[in-house]
Each structure stands twice: as structure tokens, then as C-alpha cells.
N, CA, C and O atoms as a DFTB+ gen file, in Angstrom:
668 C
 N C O
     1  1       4.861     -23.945       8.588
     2  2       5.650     -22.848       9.124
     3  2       5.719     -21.652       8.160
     4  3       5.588     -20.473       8.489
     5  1       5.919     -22.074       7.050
     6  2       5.771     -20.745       6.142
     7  2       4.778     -19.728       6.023
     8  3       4.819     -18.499       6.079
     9  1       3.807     -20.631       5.831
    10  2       2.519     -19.887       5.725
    11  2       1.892     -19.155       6.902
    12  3       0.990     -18.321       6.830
    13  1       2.564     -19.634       8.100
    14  2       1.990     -18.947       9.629
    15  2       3.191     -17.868       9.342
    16  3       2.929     -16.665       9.363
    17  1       4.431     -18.309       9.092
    18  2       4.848     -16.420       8.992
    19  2       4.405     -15.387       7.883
    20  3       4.270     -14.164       7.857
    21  1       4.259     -16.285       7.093
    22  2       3.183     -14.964       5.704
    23  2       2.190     -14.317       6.921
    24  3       2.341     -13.288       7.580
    25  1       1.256     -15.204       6.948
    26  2       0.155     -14.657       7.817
    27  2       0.641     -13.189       8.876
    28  3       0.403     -11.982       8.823
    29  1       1.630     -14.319      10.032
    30  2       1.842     -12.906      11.235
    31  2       2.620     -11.443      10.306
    32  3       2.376     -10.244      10.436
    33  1       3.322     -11.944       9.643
    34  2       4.147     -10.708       9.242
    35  2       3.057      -9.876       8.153
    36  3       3.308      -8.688       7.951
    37  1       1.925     -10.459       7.495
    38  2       0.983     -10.264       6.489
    39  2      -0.162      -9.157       7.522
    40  3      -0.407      -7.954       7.444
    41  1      -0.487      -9.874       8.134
    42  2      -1.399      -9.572       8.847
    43  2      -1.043      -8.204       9.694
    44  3      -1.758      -7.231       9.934
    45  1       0.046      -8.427       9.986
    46  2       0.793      -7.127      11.248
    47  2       1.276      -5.929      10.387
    48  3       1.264      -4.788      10.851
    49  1       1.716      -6.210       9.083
    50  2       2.210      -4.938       8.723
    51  2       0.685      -4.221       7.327
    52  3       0.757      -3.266       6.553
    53  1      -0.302      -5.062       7.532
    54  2      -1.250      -4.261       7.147
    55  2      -2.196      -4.196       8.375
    56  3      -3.149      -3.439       8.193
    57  1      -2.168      -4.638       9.243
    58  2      -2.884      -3.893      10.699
    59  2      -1.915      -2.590      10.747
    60  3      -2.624      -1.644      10.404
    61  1      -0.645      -2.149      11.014
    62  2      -0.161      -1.461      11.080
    63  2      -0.551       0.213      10.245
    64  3      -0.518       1.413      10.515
    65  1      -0.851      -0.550       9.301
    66  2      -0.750       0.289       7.464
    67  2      -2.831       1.259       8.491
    68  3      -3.039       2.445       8.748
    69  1      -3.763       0.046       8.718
    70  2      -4.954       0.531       8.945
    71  2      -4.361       1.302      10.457
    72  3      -4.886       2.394      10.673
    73  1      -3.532       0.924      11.294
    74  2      -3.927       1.803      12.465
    75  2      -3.039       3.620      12.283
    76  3      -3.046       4.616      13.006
    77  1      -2.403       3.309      11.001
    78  2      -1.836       4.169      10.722
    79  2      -2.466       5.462       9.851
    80  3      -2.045       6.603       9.661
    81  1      -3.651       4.761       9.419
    82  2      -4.650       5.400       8.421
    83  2      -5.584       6.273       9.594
    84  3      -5.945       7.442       9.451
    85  1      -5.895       5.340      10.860
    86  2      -6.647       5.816      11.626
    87  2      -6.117       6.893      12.533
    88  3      -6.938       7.761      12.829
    89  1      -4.781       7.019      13.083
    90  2      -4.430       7.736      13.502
    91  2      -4.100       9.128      12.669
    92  3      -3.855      10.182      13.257
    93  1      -4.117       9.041      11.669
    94  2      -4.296      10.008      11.063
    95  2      -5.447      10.531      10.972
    96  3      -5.416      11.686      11.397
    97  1      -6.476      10.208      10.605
    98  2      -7.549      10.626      10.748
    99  2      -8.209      11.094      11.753
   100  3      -9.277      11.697      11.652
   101  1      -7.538      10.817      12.931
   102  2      -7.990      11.257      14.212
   103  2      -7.716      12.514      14.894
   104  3      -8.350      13.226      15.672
   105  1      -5.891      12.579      14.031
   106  2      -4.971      14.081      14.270
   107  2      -5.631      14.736      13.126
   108  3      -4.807      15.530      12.672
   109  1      -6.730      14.785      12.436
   110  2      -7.284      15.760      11.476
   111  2      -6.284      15.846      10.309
   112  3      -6.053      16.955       9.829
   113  1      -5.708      14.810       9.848
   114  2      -4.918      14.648       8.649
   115  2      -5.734      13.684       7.933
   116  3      -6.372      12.803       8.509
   117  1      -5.707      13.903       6.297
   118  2      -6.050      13.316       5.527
   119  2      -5.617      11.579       5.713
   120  3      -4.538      11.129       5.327
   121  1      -6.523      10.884       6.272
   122  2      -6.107       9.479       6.611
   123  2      -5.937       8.622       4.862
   124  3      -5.744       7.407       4.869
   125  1      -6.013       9.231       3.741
   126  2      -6.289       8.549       2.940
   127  2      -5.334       9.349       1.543
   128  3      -5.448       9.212       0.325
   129  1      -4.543      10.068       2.251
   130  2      -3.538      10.920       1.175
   131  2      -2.056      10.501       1.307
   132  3      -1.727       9.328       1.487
   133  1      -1.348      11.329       1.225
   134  2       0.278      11.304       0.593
   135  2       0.710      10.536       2.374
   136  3       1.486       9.594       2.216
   137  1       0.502      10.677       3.263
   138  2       1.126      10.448       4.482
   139  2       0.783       8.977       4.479
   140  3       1.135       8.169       5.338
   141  1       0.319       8.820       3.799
   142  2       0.025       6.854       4.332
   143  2       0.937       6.031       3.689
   144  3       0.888       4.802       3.724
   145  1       2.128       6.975       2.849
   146  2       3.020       6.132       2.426
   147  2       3.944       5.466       3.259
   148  3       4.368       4.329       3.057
   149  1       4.322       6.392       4.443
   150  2       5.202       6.137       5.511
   151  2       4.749       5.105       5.799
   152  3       5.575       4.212       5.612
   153  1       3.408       4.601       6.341
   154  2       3.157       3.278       6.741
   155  2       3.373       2.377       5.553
   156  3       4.090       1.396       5.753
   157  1       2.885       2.543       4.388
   158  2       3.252       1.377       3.507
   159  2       4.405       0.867       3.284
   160  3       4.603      -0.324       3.042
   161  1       5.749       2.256       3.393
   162  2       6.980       1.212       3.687
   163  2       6.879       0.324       4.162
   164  3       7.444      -0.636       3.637
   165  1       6.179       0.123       5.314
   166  2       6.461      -0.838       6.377
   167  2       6.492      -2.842       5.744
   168  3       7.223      -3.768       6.096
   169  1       5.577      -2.795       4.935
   170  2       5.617      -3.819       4.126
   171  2       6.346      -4.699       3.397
   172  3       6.290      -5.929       3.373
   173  1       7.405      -3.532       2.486
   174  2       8.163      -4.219       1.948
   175  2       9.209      -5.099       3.350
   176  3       9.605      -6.262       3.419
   177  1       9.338      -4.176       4.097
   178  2      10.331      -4.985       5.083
   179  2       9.868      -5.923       5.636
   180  3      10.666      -6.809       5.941
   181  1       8.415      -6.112       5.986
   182  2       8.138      -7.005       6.872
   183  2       8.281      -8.269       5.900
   184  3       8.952      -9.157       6.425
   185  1       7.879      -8.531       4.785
   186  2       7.996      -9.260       3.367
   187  2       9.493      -9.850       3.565
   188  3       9.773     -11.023       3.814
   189  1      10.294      -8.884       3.414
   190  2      12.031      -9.387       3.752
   191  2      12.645      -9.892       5.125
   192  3      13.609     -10.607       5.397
   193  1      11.672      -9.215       5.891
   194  2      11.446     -10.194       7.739
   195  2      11.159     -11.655       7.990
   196  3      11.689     -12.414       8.801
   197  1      10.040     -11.912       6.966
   198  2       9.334     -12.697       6.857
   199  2      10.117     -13.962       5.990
   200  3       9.982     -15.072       6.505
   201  1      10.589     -13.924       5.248
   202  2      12.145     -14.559       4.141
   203  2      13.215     -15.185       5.056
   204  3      13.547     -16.366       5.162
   205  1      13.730     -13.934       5.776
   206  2      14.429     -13.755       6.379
   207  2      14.632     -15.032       7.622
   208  3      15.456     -15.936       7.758
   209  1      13.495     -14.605       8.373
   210  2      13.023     -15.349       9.249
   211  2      12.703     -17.180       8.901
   212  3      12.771     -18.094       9.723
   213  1      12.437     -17.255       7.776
   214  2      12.185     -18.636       7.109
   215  2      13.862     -19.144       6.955
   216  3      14.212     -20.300       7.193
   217  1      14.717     -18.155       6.555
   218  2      15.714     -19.053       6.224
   219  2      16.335     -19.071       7.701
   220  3      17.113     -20.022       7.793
   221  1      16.239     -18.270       8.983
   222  2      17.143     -18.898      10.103
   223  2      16.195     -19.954      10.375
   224  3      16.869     -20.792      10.974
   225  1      14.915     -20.427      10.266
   226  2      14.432     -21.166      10.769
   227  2      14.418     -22.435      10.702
   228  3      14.293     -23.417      11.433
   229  1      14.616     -22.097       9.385
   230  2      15.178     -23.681       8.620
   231  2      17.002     -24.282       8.667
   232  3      17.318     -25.460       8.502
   233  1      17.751     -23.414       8.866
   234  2      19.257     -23.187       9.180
   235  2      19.568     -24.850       9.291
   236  3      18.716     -25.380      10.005
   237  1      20.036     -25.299       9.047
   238  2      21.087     -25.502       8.089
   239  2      20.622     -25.716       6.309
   240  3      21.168     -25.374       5.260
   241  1      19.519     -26.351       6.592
   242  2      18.873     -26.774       5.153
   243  2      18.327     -25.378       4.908
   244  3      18.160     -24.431       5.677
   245  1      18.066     -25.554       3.412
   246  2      18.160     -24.094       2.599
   247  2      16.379     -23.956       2.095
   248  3      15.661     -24.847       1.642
   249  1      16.095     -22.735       2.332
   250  2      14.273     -22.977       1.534
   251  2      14.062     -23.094       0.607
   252  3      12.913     -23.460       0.360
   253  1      14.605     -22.964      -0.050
   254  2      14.385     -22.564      -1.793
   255  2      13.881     -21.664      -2.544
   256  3      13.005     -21.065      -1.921
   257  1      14.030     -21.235      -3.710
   258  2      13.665     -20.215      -4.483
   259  2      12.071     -20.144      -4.241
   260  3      11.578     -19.055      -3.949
   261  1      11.243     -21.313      -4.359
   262  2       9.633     -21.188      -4.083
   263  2       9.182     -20.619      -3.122
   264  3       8.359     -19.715      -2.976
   265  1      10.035     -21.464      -2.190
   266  2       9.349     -21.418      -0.541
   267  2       9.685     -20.079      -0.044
   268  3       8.863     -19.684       0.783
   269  1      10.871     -19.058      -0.350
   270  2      11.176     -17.958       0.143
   271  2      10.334     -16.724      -0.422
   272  3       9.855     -15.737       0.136
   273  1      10.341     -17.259      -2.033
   274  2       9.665     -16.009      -2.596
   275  2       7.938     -16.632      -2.434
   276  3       7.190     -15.660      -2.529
   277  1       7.543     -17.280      -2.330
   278  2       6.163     -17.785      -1.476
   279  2       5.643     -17.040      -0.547
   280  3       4.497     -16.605      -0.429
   281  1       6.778     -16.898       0.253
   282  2       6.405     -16.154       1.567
   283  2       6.311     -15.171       1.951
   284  3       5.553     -14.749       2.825
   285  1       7.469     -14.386       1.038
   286  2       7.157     -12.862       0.502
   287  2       6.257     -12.505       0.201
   288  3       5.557     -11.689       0.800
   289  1       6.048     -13.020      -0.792
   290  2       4.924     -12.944      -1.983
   291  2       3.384     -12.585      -1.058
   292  3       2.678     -11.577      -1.074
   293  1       3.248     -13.949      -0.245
   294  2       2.142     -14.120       0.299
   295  2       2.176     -12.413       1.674
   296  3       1.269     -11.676       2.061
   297  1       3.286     -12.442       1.901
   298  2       3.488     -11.792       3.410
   299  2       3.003     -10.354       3.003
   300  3       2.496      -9.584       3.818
   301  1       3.209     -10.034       1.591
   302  2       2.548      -8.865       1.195
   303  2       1.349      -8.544       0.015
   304  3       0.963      -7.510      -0.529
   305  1       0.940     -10.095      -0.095
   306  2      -0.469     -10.124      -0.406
   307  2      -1.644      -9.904       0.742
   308  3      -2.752      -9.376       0.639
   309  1      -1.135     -10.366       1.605
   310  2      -2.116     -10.321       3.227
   311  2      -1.851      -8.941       3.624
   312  3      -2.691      -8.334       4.288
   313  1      -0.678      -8.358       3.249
   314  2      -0.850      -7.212       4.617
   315  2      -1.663      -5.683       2.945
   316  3      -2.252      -4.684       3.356
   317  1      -1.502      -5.867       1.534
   318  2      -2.008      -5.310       0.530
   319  2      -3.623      -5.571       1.307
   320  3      -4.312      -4.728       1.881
   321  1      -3.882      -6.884       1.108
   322  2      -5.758      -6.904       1.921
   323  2      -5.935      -6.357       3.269
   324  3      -6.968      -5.785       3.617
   325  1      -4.936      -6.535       4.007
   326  2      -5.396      -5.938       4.907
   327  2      -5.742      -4.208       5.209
   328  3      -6.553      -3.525       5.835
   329  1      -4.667      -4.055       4.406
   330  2      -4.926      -2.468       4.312
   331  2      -5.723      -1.836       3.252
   332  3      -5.762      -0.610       3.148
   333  1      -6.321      -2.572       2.511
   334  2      -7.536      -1.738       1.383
   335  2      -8.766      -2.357       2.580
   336  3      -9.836      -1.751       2.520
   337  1      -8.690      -3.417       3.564
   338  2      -9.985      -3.192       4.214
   339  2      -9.909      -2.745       5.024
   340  3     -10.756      -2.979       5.886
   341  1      -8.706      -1.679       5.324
   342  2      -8.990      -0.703       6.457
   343  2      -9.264       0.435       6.172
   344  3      -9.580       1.280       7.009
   345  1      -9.162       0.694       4.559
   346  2      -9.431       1.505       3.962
   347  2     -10.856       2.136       3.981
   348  3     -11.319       3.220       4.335
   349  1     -11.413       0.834       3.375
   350  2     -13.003       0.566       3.364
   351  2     -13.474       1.122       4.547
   352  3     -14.254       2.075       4.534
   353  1     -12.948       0.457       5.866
   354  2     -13.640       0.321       6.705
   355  2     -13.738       2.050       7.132
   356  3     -14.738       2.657       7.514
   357  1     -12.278       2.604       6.911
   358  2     -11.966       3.925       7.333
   359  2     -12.731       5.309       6.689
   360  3     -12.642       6.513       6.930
   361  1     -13.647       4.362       5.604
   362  2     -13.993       5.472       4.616
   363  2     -15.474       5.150       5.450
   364  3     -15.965       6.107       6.049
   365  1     -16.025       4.134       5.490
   366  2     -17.449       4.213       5.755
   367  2     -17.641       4.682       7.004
   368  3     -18.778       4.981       7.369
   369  1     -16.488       4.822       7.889
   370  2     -16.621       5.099       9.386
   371  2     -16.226       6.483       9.799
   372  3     -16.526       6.874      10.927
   373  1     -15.572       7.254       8.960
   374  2     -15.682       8.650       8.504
   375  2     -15.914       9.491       8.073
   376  3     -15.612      10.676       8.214
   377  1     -17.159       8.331       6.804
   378  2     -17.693       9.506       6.166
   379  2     -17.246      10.003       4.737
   380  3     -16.132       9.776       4.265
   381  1     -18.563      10.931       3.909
   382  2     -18.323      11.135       2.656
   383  2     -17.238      12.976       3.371
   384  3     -16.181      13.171       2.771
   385  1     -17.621      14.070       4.532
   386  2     -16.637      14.666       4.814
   387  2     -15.127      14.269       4.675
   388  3     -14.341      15.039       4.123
   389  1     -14.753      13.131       5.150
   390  2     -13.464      13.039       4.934
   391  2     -13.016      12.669       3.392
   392  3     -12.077      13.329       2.947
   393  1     -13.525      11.807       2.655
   394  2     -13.846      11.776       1.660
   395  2     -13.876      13.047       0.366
   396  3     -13.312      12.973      -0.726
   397  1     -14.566      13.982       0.799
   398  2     -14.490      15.299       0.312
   399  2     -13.322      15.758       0.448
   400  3     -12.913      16.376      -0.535
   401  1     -12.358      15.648       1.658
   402  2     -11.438      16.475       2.073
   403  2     -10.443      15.784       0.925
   404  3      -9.758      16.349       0.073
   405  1     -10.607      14.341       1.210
   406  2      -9.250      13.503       0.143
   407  2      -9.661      13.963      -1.402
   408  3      -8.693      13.959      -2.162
   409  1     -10.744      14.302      -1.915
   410  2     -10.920      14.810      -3.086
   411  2     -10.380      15.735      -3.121
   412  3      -9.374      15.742      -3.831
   413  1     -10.648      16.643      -2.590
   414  2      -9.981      18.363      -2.848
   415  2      -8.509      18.611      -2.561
   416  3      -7.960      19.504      -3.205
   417  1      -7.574      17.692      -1.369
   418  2      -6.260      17.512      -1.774
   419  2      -6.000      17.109      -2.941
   420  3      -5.566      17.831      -3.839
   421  1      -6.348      15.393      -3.072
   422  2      -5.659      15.184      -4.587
   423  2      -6.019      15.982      -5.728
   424  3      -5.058      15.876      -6.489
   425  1      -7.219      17.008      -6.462
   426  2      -7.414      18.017      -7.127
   427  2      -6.212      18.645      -7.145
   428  3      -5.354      18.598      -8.026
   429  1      -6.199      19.475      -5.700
   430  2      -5.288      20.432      -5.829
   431  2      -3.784      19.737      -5.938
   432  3      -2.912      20.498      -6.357
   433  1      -3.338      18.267      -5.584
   434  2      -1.773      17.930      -6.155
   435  2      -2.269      17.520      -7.859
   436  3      -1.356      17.733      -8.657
   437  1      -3.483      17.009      -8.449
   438  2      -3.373      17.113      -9.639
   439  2      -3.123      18.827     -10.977
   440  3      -2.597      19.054     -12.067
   441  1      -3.912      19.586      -9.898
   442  2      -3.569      20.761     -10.375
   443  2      -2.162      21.209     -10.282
   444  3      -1.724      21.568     -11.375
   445  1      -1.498      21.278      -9.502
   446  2      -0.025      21.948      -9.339
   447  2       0.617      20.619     -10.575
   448  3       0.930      21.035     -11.690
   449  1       0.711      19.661     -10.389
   450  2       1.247      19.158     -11.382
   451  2       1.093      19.467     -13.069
   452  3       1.917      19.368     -13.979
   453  1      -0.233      19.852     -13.059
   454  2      -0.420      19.869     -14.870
   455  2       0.026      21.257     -14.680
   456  3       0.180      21.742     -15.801
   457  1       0.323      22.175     -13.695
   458  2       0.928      23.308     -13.872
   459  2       2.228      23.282     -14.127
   460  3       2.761      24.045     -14.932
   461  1       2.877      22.342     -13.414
   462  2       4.306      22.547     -13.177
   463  2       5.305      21.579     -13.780
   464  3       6.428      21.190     -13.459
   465  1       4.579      21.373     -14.643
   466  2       5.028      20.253     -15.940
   467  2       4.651      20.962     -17.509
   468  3       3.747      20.693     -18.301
   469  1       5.739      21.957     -17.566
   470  2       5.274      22.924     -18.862
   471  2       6.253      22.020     -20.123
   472  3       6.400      22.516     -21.239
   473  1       6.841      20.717     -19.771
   474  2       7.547      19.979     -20.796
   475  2       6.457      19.102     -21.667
   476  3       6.549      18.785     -22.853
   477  1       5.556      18.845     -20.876
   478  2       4.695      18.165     -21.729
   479  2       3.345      18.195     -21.606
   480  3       2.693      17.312     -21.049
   481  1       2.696      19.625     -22.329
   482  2       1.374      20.483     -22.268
   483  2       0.125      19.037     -22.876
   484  3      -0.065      18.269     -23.819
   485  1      -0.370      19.390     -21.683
   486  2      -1.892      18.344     -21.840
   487  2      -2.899      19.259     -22.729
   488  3      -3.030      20.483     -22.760
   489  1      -3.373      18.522     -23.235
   490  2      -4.654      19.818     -24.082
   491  2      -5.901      19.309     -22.764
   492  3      -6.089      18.477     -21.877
   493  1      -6.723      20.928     -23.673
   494  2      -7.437      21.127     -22.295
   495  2      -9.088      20.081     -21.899
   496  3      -9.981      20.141     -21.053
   497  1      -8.748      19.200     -23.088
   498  2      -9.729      17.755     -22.673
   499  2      -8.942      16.923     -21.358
   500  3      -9.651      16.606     -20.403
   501  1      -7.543      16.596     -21.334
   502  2      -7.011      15.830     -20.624
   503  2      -6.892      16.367     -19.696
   504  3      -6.817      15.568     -18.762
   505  1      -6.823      17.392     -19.386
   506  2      -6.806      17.996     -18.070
   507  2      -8.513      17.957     -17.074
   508  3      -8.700      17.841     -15.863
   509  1      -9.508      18.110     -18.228
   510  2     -11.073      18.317     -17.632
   511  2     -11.247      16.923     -17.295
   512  3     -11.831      16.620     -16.254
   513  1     -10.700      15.874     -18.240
   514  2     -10.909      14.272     -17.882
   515  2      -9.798      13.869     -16.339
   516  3     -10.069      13.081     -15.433
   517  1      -8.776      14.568     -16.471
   518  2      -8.390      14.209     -15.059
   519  2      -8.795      14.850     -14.135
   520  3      -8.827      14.119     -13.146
   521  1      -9.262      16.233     -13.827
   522  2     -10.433      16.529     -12.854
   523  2     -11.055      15.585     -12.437
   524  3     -11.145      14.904     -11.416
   525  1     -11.622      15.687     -13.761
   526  2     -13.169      15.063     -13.466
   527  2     -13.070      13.741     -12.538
   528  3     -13.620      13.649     -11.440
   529  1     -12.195      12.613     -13.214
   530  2     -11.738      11.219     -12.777
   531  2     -11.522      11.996     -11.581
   532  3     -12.672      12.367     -11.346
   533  1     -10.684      12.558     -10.532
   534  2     -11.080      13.101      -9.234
   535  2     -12.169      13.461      -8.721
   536  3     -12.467      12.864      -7.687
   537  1     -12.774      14.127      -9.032
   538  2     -14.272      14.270      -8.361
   539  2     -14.788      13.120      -8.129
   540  3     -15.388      12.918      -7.072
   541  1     -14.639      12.103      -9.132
   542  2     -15.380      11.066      -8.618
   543  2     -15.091       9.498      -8.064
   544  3     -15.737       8.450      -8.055
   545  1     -13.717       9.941      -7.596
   546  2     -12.947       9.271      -6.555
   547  2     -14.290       8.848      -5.484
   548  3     -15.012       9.595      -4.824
   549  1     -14.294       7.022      -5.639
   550  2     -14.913       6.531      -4.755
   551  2     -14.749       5.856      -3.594
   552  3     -13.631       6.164      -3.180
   553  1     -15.335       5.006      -2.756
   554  2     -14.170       4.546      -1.790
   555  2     -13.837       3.207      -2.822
   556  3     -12.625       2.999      -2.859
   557  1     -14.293       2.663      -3.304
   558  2     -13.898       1.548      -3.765
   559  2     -12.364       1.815      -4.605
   560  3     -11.293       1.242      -4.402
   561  1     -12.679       2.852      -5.571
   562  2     -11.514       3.128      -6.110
   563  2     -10.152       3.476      -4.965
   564  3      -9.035       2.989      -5.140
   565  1     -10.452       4.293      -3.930
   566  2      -9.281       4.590      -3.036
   567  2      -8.618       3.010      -2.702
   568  3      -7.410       2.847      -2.527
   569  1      -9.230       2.332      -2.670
   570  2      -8.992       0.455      -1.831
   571  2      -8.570      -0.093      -3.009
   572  3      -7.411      -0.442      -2.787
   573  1      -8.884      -0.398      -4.261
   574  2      -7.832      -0.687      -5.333
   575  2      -6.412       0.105      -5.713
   576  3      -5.302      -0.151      -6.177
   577  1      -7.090       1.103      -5.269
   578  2      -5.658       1.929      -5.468
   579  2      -4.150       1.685      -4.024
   580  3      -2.919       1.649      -4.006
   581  1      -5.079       1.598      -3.231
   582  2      -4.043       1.094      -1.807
   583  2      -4.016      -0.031      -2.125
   584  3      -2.952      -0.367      -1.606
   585  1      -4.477      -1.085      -2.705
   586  2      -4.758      -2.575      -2.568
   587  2      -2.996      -3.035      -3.190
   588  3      -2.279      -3.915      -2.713
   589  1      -2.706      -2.202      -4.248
   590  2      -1.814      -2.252      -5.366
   591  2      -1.190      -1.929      -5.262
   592  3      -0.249      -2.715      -5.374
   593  1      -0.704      -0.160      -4.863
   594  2       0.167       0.395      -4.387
   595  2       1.309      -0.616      -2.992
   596  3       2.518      -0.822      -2.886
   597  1       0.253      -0.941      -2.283
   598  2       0.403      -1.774      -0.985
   599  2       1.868      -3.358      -2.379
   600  3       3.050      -3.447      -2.710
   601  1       0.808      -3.967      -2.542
   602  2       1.276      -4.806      -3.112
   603  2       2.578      -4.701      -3.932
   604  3       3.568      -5.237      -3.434
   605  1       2.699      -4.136      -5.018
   606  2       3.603      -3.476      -6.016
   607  2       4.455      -2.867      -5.301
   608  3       5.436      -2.534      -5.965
   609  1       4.534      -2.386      -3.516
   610  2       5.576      -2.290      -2.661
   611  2       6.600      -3.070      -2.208
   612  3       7.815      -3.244      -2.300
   613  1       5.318      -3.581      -1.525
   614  2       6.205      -5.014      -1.037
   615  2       6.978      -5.968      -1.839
   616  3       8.026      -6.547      -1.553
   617  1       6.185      -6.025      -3.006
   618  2       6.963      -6.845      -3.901
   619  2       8.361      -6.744      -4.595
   620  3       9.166      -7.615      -4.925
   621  1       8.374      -5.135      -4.722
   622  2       9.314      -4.626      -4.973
   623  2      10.539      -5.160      -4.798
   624  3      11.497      -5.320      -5.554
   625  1      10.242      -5.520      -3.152
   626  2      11.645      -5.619      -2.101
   627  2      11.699      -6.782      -2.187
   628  3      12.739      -7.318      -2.568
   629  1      10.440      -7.598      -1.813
   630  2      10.361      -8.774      -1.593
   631  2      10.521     -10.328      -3.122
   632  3      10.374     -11.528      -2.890
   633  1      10.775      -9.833      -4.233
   634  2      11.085     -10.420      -5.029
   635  2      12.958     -10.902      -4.714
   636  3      13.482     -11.907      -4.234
   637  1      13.548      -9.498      -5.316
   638  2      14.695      -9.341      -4.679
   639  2      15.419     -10.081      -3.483
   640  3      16.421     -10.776      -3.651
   641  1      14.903      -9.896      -2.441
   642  2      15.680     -10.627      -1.484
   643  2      14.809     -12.023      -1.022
   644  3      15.098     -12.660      -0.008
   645  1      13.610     -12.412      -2.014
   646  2      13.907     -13.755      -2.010
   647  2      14.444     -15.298      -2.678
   648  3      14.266     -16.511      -2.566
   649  1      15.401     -14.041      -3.617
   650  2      15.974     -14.563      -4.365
   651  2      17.676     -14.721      -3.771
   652  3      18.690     -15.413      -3.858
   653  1      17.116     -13.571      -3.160
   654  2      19.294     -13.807      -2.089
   655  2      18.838     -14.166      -1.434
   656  3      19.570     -13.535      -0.671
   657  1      17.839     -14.964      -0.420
   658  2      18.083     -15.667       0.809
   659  2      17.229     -16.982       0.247
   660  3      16.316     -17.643       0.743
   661  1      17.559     -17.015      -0.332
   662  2      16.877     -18.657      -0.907
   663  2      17.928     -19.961      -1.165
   664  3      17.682     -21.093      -1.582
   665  1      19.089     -19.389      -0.784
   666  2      20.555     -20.448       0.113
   667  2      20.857     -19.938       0.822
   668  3      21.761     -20.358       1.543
């Protein structure tokens, strides 16, 4: 039982995370920039759904510290994979154009930042090395970078409250 709710809640809130990537991409928004955070919320909760759901299921007997944070754990390891391979999939099925487009946003939010951070002046190697590391934003790198982000979300939440619903 545990592991079939990791799965549905794993599986659904990174299907979610990819149809959310795609619909963006379809309304001519960067499917692979700042807006795909809204969907990644979605994770941590489903992670605490997923807990959640284990302890009415089990009601009266208690899951335990393993079995709750297990399920978390797992519920947003599956939906982290699921959404760096929608990533993948979203990059090869759109193209190095869209690709280009996600380069030249993040440029330009790396630029306004080394602008608008006059507290702590980068010399002008660290600035050409973080360019540069943009330009050559690959898809692989975009899918580790969601892979983690994704993960390091969910977990966030999902450590936390499977530690309060674990009696």
C-alpha cells in the first residue's frame, strides 16, 4: 500500500509538473523558465497527500517514522523523475529554438542580477564565466537542474510532515 501511493501521488504530480511545461510551451511561454515553478509547488503537497493519506489508511495503528517519511520521500523522488523526463522529452520535441529562447531569458535574469547586486561586485572573470556557463545550457543540464530543484521541493515539505504524521 505504501508504495502504490508513492507511485500514484509520484507519478501524478510530475505528470502534472510535464503537462504544465507543455502547456506552456504551447501559449508561446518559455516552457523551461521561471513559470514552471508554479507547477513544482505542486509536489511538495502531493508528498504531504501522500503521508497523509497513509496515516488515515492505516487508522487506528500508526505508520511510523520509516514508513511515512518512505513515502514522502519516494512520492517526490518519482514525481522529481518524472518531470526532468518531461523535460527531456520537451526539449527534443521543441527544439534547439526553444532552447535558444530559455538561453537568452536566463542571460538576461543573470544579467539584471550581477547588475542589481552592487553589495557584492563580481570581478569581470566571474561574470564572463557565468555568461558563458549560460550559453551553454544543455538539455541535459536543464533536467538535472529540474531533477533537484523538483526533489529538494518536495522534500522540503515532505520531511517535516512526515515526521508529524508518523502517530
Amino acid at each position: 500500500m505504501p508504495l502504490r501511493l508513492a507511485v500514484r501521488f509520484g507519478v501524478g504530480a510530475g505528470l502534472v509538473c510535464g503537462l504544465w511545461m507543455l502547456g506552456l510551451q504551447l501559449t508561446g511561454n518559455n516552457g523551461f523558465g521561471p513559470k514552471l515553478l508554479l507547477a513544482q509547488l505542486l509536489v511538495p503537497l502531493a508528498a504531504v497527500g501522500s503521508e497523509w493519506l497513509l496515516r488515515r489508511r492505516l487508522h487506528p495503528a500508526r505508520p511510523g517514522l520509516s514508513r511515512s517519511l518512505g513515502v514522502g520521500g519516494l512520492t517526490a523522488l518519482l514525481a522529481a523523475a518524472v518531470s526532468a523526463a518531461s523535460v527531456v522529452g520537451l526539449a527534443y520535441g521543441a527544439g534547439e529554438p526553444a532552447l535558444a529562447r530559455n538561453r537568452a531569458e536566463v542571460l538576461e535574469i543573470v544579467r539584471a542580477q550581477q547588475q542589481a547586486n552592487p553589495r557584492t561586485p563580481l570581478s569581470a572573470q566571474v561574470r564572463q564565466e557565468q555568461v558563458r556557463r549560460v550559453g551553454n545550457l544543455t538539455i541535459a543540464d536543464l533536467a538535472v537542474s529540474n531533477f533537484t530543484q523538483v526533489l529538494l521541493l518536495g522534500l522540503a515539505l515532505a520531511v517535516p510532515a512526515g515526521i508529524f504524521l508518523r502517530e
